[in-house]
GUZAKE-435273 format. One record per residue (C-alpha): residue in one letter; x, z negated, y. Coordinates in nm, 4 decimals. Each point is the difference from the previous one (the first is absolute). Layout:
<setors>
{'a', {X, Z, Y}}
...
</setors>
This chain:
<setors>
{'x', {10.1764, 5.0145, -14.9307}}
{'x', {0.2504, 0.0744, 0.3214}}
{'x', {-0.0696, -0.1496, 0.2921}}
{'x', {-0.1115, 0.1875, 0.2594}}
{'x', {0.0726, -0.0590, 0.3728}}
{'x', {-0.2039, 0.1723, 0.2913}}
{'x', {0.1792, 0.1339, 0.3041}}
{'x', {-0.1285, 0.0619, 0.3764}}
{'x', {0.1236, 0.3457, 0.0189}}
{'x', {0.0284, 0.2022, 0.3042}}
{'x', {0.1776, 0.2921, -0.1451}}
{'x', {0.3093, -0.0272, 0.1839}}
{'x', {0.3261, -0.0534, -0.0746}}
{'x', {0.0190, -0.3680, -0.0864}}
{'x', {-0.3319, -0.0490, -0.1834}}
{'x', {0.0931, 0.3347, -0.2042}}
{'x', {0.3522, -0.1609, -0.0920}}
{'x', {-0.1488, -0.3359, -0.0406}}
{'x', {-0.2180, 0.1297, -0.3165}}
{'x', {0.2973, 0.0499, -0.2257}}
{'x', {0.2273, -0.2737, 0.1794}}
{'x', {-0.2961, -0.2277, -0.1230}}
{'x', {-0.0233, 0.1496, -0.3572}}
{'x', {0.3849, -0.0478, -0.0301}}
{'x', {0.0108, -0.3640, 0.1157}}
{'x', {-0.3032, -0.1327, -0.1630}}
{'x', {-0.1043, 0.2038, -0.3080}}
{'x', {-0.3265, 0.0478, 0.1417}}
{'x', {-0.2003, 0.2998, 0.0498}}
{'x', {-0.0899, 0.0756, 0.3606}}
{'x', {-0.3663, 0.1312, 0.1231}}
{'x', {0.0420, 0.1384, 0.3196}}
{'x', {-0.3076, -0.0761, 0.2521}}
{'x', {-0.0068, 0.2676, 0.3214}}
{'x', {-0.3411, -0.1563, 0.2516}}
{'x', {-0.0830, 0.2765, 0.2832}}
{'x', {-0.0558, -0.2098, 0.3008}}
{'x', {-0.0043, 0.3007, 0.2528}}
{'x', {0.4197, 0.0164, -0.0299}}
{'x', {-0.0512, 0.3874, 0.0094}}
{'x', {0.3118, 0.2224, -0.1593}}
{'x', {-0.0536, 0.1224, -0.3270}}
{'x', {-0.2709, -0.0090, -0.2668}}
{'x', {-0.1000, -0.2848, -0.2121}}
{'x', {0.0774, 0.2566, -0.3046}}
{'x', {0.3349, 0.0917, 0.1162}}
{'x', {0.0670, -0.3684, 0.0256}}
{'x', {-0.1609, -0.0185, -0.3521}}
{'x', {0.2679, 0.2251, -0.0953}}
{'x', {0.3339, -0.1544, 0.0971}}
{'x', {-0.0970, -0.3121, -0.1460}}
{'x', {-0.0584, 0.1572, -0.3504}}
{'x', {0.3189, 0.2127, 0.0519}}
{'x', {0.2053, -0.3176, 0.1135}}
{'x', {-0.1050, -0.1787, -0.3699}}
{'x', {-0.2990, -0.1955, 0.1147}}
{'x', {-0.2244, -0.0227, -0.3295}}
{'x', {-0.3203, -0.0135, 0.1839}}
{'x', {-0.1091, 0.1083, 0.3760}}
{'x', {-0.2949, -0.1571, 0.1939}}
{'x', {-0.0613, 0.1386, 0.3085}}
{'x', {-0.3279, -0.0790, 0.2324}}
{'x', {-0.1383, 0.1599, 0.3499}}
{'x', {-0.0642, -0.3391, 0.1586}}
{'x', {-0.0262, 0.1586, 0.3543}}
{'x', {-0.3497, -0.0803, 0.0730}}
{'x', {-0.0261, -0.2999, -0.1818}}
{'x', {0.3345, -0.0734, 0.1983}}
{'x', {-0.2044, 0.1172, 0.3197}}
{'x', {-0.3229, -0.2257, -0.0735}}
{'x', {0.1186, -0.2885, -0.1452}}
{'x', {0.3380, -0.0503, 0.1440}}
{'x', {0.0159, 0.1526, 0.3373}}
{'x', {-0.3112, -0.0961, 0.1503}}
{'x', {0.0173, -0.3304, -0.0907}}
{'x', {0.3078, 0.0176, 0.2421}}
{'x', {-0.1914, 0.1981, 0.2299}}
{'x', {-0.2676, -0.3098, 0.0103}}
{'x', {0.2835, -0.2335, 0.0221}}
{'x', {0.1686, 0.2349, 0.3092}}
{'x', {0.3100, -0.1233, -0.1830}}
{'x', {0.3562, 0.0666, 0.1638}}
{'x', {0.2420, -0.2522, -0.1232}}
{'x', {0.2091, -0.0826, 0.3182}}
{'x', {-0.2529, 0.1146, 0.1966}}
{'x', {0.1743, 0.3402, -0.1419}}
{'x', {-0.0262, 0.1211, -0.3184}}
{'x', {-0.3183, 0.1160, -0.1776}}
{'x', {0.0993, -0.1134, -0.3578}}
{'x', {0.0733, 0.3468, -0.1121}}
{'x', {0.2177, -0.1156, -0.3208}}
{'x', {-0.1724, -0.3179, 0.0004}}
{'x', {-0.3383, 0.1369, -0.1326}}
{'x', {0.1092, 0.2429, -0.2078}}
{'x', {0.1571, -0.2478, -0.2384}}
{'x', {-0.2955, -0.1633, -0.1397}}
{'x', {-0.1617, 0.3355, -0.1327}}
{'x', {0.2536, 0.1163, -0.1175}}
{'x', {0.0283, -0.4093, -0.2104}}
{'x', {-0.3094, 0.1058, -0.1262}}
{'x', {0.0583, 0.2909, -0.1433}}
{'x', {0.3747, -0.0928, -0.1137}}
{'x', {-0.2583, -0.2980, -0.2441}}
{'x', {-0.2578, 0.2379, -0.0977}}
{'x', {0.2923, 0.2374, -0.1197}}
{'x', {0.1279, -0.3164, -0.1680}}
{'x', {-0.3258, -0.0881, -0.1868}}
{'x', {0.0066, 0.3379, -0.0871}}
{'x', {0.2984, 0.1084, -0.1229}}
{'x', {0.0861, -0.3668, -0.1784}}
{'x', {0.3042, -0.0783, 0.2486}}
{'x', {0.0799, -0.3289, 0.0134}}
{'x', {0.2490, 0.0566, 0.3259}}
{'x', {-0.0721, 0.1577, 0.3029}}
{'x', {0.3236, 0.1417, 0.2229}}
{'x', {0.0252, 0.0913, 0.3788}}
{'x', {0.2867, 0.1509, 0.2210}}
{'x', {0.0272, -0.2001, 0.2546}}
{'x', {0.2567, -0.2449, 0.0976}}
{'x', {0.1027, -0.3640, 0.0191}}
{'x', {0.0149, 0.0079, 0.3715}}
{'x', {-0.3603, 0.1318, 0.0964}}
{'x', {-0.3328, -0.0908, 0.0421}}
{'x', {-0.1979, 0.2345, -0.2852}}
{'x', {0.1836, -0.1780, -0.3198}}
{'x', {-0.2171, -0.2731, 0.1407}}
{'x', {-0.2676, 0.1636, 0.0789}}
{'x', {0.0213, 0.2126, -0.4040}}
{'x', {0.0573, -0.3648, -0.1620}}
{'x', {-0.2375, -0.1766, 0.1165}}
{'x', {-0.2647, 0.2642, -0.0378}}
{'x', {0.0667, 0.0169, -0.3486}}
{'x', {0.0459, -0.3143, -0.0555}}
{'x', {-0.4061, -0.0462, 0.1499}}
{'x', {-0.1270, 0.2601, -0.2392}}
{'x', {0.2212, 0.0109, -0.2766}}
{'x', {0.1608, -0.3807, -0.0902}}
{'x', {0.0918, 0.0570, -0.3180}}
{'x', {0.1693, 0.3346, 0.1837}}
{'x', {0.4107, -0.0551, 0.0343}}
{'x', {0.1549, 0.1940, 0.2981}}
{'x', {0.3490, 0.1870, 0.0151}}
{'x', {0.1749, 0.1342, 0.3039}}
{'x', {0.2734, 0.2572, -0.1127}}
{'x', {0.2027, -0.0053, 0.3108}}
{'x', {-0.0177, -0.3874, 0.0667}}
{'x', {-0.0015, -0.1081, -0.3697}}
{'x', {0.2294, 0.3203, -0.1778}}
{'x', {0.2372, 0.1096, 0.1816}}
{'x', {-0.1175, 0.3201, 0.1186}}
{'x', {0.1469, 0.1149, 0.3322}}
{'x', {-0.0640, 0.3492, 0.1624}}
{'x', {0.3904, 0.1846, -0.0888}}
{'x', {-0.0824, -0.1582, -0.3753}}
{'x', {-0.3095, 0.1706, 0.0176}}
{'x', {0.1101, 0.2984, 0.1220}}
{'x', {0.2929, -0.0158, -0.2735}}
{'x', {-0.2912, -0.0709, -0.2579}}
{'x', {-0.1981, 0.2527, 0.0754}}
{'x', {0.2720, 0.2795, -0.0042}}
{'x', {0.1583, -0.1519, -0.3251}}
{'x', {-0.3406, 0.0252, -0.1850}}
{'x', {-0.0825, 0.3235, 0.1968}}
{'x', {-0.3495, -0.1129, 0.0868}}
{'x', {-0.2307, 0.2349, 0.2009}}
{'x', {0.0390, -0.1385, 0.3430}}
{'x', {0.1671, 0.1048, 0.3169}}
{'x', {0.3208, -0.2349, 0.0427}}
{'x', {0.2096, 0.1432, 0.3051}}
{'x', {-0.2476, -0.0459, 0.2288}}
{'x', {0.1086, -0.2206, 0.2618}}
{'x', {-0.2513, -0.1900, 0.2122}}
{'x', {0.1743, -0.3010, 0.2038}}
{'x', {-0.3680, -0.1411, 0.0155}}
{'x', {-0.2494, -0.2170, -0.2375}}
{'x', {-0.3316, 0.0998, 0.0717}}
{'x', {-0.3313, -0.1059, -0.1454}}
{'x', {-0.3439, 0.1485, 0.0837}}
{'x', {-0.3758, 0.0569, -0.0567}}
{'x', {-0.3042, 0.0939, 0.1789}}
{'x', {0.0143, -0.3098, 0.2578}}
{'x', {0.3501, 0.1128, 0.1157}}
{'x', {0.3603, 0.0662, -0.0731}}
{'x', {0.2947, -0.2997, 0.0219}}
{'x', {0.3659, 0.1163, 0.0458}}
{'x', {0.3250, -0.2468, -0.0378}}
{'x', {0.3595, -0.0332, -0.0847}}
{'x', {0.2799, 0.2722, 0.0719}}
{'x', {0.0890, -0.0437, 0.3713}}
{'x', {-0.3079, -0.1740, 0.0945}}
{'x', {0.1789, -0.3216, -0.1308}}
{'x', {0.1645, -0.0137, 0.3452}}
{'x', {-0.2963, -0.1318, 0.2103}}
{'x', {0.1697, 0.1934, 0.3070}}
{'x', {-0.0359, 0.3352, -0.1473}}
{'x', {-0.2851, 0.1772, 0.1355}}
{'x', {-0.1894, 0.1850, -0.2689}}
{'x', {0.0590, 0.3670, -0.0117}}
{'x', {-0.2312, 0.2790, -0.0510}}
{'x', {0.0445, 0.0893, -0.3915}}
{'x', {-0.1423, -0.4035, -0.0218}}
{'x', {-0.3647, 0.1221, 0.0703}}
{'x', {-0.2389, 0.2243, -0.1860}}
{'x', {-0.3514, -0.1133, 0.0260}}
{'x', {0.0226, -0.0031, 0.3993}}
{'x', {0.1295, 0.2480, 0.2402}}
{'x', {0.1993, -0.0725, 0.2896}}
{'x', {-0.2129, -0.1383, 0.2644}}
{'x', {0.2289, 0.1508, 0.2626}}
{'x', {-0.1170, 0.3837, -0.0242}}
{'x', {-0.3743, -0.1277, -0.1252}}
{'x', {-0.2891, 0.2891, 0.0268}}
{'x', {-0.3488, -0.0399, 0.2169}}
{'x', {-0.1303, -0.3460, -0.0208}}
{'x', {-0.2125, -0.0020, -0.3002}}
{'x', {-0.3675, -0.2201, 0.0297}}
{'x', {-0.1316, -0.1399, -0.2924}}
{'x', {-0.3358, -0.1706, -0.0306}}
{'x', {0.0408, -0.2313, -0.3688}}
{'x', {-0.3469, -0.1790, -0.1111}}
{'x', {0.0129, -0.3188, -0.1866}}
{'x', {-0.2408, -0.1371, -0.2005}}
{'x', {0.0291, -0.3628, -0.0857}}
{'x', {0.3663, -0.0103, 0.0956}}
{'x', {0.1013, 0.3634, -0.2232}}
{'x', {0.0107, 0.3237, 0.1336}}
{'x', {-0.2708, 0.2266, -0.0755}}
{'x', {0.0032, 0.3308, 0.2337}}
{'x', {0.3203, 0.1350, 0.2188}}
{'x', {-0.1890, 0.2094, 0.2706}}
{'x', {-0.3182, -0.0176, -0.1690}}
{'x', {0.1276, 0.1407, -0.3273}}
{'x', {-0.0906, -0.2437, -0.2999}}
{'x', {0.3348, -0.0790, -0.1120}}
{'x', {0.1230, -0.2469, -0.3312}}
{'x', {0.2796, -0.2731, 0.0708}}
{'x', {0.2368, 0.2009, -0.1107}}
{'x', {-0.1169, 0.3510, 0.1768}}
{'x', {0.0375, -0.2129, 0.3431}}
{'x', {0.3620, -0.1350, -0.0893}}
{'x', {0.1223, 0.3617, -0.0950}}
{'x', {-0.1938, 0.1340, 0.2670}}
{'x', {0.0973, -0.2722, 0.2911}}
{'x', {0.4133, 0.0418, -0.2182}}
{'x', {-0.0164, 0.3407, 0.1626}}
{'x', {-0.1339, -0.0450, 0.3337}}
{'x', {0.1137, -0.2424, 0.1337}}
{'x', {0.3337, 0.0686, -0.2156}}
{'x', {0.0257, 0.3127, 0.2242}}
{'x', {0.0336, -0.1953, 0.3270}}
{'x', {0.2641, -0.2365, -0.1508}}
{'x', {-0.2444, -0.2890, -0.0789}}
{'x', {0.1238, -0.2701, -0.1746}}
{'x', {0.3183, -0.0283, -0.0117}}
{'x', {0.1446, -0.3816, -0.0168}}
{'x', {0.3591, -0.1381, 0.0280}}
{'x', {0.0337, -0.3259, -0.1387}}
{'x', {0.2351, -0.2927, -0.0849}}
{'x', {-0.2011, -0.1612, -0.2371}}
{'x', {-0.0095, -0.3435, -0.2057}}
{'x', {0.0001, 0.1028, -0.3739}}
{'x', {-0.1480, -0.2730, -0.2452}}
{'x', {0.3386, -0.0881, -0.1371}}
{'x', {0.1174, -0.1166, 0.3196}}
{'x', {0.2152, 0.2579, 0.1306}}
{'x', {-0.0780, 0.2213, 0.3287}}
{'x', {0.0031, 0.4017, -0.0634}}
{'x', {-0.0400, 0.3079, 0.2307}}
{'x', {-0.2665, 0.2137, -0.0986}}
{'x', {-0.1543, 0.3362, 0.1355}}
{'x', {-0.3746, 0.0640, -0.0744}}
{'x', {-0.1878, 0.2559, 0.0240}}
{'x', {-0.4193, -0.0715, -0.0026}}
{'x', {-0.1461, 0.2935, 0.2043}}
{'x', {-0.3442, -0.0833, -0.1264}}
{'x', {-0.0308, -0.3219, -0.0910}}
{'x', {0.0784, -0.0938, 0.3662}}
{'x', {-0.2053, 0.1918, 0.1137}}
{'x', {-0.2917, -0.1714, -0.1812}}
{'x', {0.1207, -0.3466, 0.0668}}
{'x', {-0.0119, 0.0664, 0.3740}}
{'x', {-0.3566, 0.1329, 0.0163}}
{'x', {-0.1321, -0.2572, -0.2599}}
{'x', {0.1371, -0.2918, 0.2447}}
{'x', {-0.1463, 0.1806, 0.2800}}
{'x', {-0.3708, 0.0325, -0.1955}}
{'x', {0.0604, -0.3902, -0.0764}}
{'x', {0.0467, -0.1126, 0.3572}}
{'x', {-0.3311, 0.2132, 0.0517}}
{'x', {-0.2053, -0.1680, -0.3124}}
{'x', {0.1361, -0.3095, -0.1394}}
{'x', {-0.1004, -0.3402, 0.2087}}
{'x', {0.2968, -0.2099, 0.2163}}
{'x', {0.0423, -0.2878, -0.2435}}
{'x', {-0.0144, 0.1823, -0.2840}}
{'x', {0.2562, 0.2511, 0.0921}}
{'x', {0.2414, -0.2471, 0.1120}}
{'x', {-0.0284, -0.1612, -0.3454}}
{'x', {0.0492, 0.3683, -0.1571}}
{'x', {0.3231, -0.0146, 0.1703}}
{'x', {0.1293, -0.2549, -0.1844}}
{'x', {-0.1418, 0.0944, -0.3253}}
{'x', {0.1637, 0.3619, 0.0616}}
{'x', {0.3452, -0.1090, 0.0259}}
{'x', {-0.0550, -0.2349, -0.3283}}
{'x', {-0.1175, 0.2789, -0.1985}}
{'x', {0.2711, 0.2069, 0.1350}}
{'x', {0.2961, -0.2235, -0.1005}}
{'x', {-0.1754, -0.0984, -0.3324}}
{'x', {-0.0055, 0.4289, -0.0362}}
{'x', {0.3929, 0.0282, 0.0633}}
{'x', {0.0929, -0.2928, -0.2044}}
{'x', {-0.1376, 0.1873, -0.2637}}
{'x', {-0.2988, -0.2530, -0.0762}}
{'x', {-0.3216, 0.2518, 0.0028}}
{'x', {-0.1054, -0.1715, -0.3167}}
{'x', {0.0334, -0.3044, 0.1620}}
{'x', {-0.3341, -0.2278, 0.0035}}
{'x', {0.0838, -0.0422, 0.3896}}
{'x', {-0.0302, 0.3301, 0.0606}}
{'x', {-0.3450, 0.0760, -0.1676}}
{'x', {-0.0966, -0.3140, 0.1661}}
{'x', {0.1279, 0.1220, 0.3604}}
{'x', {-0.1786, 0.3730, -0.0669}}
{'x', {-0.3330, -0.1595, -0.0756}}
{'x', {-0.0032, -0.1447, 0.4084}}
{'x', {0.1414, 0.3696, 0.0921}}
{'x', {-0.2433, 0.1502, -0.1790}}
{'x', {-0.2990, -0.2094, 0.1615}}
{'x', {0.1721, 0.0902, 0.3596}}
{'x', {-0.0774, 0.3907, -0.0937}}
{'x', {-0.3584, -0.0027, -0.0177}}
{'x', {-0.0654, 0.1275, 0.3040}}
{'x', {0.3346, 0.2202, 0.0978}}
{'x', {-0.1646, 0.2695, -0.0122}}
{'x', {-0.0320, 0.3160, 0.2794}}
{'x', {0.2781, 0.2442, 0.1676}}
{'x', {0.3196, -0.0042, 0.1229}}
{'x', {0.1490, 0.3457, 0.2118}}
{'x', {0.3368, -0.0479, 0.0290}}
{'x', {0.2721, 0.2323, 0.1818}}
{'x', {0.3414, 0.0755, -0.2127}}
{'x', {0.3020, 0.1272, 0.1969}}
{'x', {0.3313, -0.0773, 0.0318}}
{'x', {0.0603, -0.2556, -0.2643}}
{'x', {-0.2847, -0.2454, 0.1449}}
{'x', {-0.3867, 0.0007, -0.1616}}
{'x', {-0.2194, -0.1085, 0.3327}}
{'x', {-0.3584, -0.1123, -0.0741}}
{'x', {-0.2062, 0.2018, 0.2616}}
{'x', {-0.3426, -0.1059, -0.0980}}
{'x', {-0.2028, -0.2584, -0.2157}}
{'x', {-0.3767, -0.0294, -0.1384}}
{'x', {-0.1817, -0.1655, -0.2148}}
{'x', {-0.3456, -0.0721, -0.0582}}
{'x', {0.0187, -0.3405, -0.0951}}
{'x', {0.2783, -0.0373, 0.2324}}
{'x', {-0.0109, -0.3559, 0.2415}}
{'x', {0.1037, 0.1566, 0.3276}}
{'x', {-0.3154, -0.0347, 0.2066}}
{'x', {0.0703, 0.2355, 0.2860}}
{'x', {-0.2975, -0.1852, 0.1897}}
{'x', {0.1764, -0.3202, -0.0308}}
{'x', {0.3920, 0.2048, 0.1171}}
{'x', {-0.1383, 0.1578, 0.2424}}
{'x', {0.0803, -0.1036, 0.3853}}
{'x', {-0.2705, 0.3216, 0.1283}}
{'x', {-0.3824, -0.0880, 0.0358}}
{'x', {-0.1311, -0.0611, -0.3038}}
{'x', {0.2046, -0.2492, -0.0817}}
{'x', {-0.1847, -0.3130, -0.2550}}
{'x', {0.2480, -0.2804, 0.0347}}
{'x', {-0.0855, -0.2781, 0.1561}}
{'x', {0.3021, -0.1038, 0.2398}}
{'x', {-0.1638, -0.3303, 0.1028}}
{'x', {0.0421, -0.1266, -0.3481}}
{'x', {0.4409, 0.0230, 0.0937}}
{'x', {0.0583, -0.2995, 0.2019}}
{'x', {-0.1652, -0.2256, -0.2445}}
{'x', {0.2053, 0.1536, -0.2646}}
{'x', {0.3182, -0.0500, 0.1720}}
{'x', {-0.0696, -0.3440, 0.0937}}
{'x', {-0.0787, -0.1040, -0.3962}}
{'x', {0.2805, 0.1912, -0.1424}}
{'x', {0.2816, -0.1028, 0.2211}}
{'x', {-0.1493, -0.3277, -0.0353}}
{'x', {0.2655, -0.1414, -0.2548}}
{'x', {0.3117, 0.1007, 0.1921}}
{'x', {-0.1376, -0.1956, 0.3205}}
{'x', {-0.0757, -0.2804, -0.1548}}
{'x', {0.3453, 0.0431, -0.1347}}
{'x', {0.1755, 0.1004, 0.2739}}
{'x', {-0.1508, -0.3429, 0.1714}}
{'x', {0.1506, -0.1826, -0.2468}}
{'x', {0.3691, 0.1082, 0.0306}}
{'x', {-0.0817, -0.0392, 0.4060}}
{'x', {-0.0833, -0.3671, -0.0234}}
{'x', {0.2852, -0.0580, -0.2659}}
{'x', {0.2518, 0.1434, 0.2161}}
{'x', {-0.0829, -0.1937, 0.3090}}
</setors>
């Protein structure tokens, strides 16, 4: 029987190419696997298509976007992960759905090899690798452009040559990847950190500059997800697309990085996360309202674990599932509303409540009315200052 080999295919010029450029160098037929993670464009079926028409023997292709919503993004949402206090992950978390479908195809289609387009330079053939690796061992892995050769002119030259059905003289000095949970943008000029981006680099966010009205937003959580956007019940992935166009109207979003890959190497990236920033900002909010002092200085930590365990491409990792069990405990009670005012690129939390909140406005209060007992202070002060004094006596009598 020939071996088969499954391919990540996006439909674009490099994946298309890579189907035959695999066949040629390895024997091997190629099953090409297309995952809809909210990327938008064209149809799964068109994608179906090309991949047939460019000599793949077999195409898989899956609408993953709201089990890419549920499972992926709001686990990030609960996590309030930005990698360099930045970046929401966007590439990060798409990786490991589309693993699992790239081994499911493989089960199903008998491949023994499973190929992706990315690089030797990047962070995703990390993140692809070691994703299949954690749910397919017995899986071997194959990067066309790292481990065959295949550079974009060859490509192009391949794809002409064999007269394949996709659009070669399209010229597009940028690499972009995106999904649901935003939109990253790099190479071409960008390379030079001094160049400011320009405004063909955006497309999920308008220019904050020239924004409309200020547009208010009340978003309900329930148990750390969102639930309702102004009172309308709303699915994870009906409040990213929904919160992708408001608050990408007033320029939300956008992030301008130099950023510390995996491999070790620093790289400017532009991203684009009109939505998912805007959730992040009123979940912290709705945290700082429900989730007790200790606890969410702890969650602090744990976020930025989980968050660099994410990037380095470890969401398989036992570490992780260990670190979401505490951040799921911290969620029981982040739950109420959060209004919110988006205009000119900034997403301002306006108002918070929650019925199970811990802000006591009896105990806040400086009016009449007002239940804290302010004779219980000096005592406090006295015992918990008590270590540096006795301290601070020390170093007194050691110095003289």
């Amino acid at each position: 029987m020939t071996e088969r080999i499954v391919l990540a295919y996006s439909g674009g010029l490099d994946t298309s190419v890579a189907i035959g450029w695999i066949a040629e160098a390895t024997g091997a037929e190629v099953v090409a696997v297309a995952v809809d993670v909210g990327q938008g464009g064209e149809s799964l079926e068109t994608i179906r298509q090309r991949a047939l028409g460019c000599g793949a023997v077999e195409a898989y292709v899956a609408d993953a976007r709201d089990e890419f919503a549920n499972e992926y993004c709001m686990p990030t949402l609960r996590a309030n992960a930005l990698y360099m206090d930045s970046y929401p992950l966007v590439s990060a978390i798409s990786r490991p759905v589309i693993v699992k479908h790239l081994v499911a195809a493989a089960r199903e289609f008998g491949a023994s090899t499973v190929a992706h387009g990315c690089t030797g330079k990047g962070n995703d053939q990390v993140r692809f690798e070691v994703g299949i690796q954690t749910l397919g061992p017995d899986l071997k892995c194959i990067a066309p452009v790292r481990d065959l050769a295949l550079t974009r002119d060859k490509a192009i030259a391949f794809a002409e040559e064999k007269g394949l059905p996709i659009e070669t003289t399209k010229k597009n000095p940028f690499s972009i990847d995106q999904n649901v949970w935003g939109r990253a943008v790099e190479t071409g000029f960008l390379e030079d950190i001094w160049n400011g981006p320009t405004k063909d680099v955006y497309d999920y966010t308008d220019s904050p500059e020239f924004s409309p009205a200020a547009d208010e937003v009340v978003i309900s959580f329930r148990e750390g997800i969102p639930v309702a956007i102004d009172g309308h019940a709303v699915t994870p992935l009906q409040a990213i697309e929904e919160l992708n166009r408001r608050a990408g109207a007033q320029g939300v979003g956008r992030i301008d990085i130099v950023e510390d890959r995996l491999v070790g190497i620093k790289s400017r990236e532009i991203y684009e996360a009109p939505g998912a920033m805007a959730l992040i900002t009123a979940h912290r909010e709705l945290e700082n309202v429900t989730v007790e002092r200790e606890q969410a200085r702890f969650k602090k930590t744990v976020d930025q674990r989980w968050t660099e365990l994410v990037y380095d491409g470890q969401w398989f990792s036992p570490l992780k599932r260990s670190l979401e069990t505490f951040i799921d405990d911290t969620q029981r009670y982040v739950s109420g509303d959060v209004r919110m005012e988006l205009h000119g690129g900034r997403a301002t939390v306006t108002g918070r409540r929650s019925d199970v909140g811990l802000y006591d406005f009896n105990l806040a209060t400086y009016d009449t009315g007002d239940t804290f007992d302010q004779s219980m202070a000096r005592g406090f002060i006295e015992i918990f200052g008590l270590s540096s004094k006795v301290a601070s006596g020390r170093d007194q009598r050691a110095g003289s």
